[in-house]
C-alpha positions in Angstrom: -37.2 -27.0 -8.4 -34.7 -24.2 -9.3 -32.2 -24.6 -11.8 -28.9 -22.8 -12.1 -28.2 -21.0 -15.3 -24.7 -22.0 -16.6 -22.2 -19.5 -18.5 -21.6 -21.2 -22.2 -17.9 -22.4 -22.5 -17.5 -22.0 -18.5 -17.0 -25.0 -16.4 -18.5 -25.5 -12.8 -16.3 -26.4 -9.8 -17.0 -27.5 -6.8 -16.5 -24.8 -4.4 -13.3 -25.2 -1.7 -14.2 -23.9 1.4 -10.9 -23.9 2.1 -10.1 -21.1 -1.3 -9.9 -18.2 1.5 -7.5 -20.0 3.8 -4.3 -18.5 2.6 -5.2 -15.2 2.1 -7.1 -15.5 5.7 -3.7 -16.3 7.0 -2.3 -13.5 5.4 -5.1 -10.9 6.8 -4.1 -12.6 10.4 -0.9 -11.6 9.7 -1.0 -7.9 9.2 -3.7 -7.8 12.1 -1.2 -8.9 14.6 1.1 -6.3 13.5 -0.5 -3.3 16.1 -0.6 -5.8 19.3 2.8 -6.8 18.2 4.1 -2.9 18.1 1.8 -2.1 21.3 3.4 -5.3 23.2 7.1 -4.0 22.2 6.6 -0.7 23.3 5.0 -1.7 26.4 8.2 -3.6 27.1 6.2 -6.8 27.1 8.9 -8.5 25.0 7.7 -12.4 26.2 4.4 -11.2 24.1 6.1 -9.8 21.6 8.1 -12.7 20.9 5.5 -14.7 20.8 3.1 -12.9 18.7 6.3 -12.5 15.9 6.6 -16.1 16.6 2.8 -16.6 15.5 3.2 -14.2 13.0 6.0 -16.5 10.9 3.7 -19.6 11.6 1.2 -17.8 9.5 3.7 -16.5 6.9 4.7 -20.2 6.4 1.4 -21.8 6.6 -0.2 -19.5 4.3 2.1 -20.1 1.5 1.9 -24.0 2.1 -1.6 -23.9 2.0 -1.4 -21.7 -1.4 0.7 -24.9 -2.7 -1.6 -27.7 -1.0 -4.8 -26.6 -2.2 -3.1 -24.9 -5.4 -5.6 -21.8 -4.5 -3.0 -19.3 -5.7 -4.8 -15.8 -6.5 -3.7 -12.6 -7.7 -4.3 -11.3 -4.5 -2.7 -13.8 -2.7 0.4 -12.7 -4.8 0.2 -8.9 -3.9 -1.5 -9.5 -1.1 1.5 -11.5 0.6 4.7 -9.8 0.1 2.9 -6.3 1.5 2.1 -7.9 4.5 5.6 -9.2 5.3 6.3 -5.3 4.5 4.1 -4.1 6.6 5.4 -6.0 9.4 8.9 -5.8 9.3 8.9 -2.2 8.4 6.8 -1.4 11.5 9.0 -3.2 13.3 12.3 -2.1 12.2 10.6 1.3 13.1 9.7 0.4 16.5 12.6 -1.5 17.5 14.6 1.5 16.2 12.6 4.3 18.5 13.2 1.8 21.8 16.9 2.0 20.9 17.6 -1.5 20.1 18.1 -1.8 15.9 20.6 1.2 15.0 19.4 3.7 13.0 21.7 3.1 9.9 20.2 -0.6 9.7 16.6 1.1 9.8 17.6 3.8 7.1 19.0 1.2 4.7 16.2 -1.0 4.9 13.4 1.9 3.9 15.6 3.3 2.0 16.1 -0.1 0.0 12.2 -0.2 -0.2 10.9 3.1 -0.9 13.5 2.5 -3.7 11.9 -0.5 -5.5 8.6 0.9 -5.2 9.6 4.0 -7.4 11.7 1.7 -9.6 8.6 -0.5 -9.9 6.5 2.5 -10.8 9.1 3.4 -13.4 8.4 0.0 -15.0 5.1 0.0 -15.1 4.9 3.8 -16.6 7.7 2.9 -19.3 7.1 -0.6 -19.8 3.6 -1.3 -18.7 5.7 -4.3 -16.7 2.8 -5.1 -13.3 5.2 -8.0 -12.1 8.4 -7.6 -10.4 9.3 -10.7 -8.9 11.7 -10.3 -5.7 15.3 -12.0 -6.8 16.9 -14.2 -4.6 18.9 -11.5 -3.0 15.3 -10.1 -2.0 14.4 -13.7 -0.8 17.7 -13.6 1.5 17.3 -10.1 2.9 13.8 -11.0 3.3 14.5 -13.9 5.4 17.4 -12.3 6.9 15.2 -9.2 8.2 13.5 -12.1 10.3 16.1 -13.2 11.7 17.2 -10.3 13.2 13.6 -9.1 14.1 13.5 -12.4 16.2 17.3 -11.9 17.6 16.6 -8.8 18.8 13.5 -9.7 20.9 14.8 -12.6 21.8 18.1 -11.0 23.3 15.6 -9.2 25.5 14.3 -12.4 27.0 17.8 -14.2 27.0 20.6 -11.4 27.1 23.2 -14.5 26.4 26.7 -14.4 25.0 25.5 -16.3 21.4 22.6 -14.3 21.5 24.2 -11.5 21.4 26.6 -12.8 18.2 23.4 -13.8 16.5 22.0 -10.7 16.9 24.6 -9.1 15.5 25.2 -11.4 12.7 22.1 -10.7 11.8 22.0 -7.2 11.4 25.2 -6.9 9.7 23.8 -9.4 7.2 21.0 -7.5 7.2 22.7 -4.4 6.1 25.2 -6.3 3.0 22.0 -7.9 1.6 20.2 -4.5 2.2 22.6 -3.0 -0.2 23.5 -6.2 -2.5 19.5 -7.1 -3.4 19.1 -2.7 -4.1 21.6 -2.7 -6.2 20.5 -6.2 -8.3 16.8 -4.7 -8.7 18.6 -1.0 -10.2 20.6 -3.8 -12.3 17.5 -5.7 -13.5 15.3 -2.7 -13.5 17.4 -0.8 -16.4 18.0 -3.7 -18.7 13.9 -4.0 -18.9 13.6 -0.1 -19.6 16.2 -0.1 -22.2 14.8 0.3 -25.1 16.2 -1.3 -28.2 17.2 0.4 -31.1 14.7 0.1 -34.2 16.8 -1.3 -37.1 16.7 1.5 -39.9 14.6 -0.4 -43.1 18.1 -1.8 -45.6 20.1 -2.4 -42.4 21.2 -5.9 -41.8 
């Protein structure tokens, strides 16, 4: 008979075996990301599709299964937005080389990106600040970035007259968010560094 020694003031679960699940999903996702970029520049844009199309499903049912299960980890929160990074920046990349996203929208995006990541850095070094939640204008260029992925490849496969407005709806909403959500996180980024005055002692 084996007993199991118990940490005092720590309570036992019972294990999920479902914990991993969303941050499985998430894994999935950035895996795809090299047969998606090989099946693009094959010209294999039915694949591509389709694997971008598999790739949202995970992106959707990762973060639903976070919620269900409530198995939300600190890794699952890093973990998540890098992988949608990961993706769309590869693919704005690709898409850009075969001639079919112009280079300006490509430019803005990483430019937009590498940005946050050195004012995120910034925070963290003044500050000590880890979290920097995306605003709503991030959540909308985010989603928006999607869109026009999935326009794009789709116009390959359907070269239709709506398709073609869509496509290009998308990228020029791609580009005014691009430039509103930068501009919001430069907003929010210097009222945390500022630094409040110290009150000198008799000063009301």
């Amino acid at each position: 008979m084996t007993t199991q020694s118990v940490i005092p003031g720590e309570t036992t679960r019972p294990s999920n075996p479902f914990r991993a699940a969303p941050n499985i999903l998430t894994l999935l996702r950035i895996c795809l990301a090299p047969f998606l970029v090989a099946a693009i520049l094959e010209d294999r844009f039915a694949l591509g599709f389709g694997l971008f199309v598999a790739a949202g499903l995970t992106d959707a049912l990762d973060g639903t299964l976070a919620r269900i299960l409530r198995q939300r980890t600190m890794l699952g929160q890093y973990l998540d937005p890098v992988a949608d990074k990961l993706l769309l920046s590869t693919l704005f990349l690709v898409l850009t080389h075969k001639g079919l996203i112009p280079a300006r929208v490509t430019v803005l995006v990483f430019g937009r990106d590498v940005g946050i990541l050195i004012v995120a850095a910034i925070l963290y070094a003044a500050v000590g600040r880890r979290e920097f939640r995306p605003s709503i204008f991030g959540k909308a260029n985010t989603l928006v970035q999607i869109a026009a992925v999935a326009a794009v490849l789709f116009y390959q496969l359907n070269p239709g007259v709506w398709v073609a407005d869509v496509r290009a709806l998308a990228l020029n909403l791609t580009i005014a968010l691009t430039v509103m959500s930068g501009l919001h996180y430069a907003w929010v980024a210097s009222r945390r560094t500022a630094v409040p005055s110290v009150a000198s002692p008799g000063s009301k």
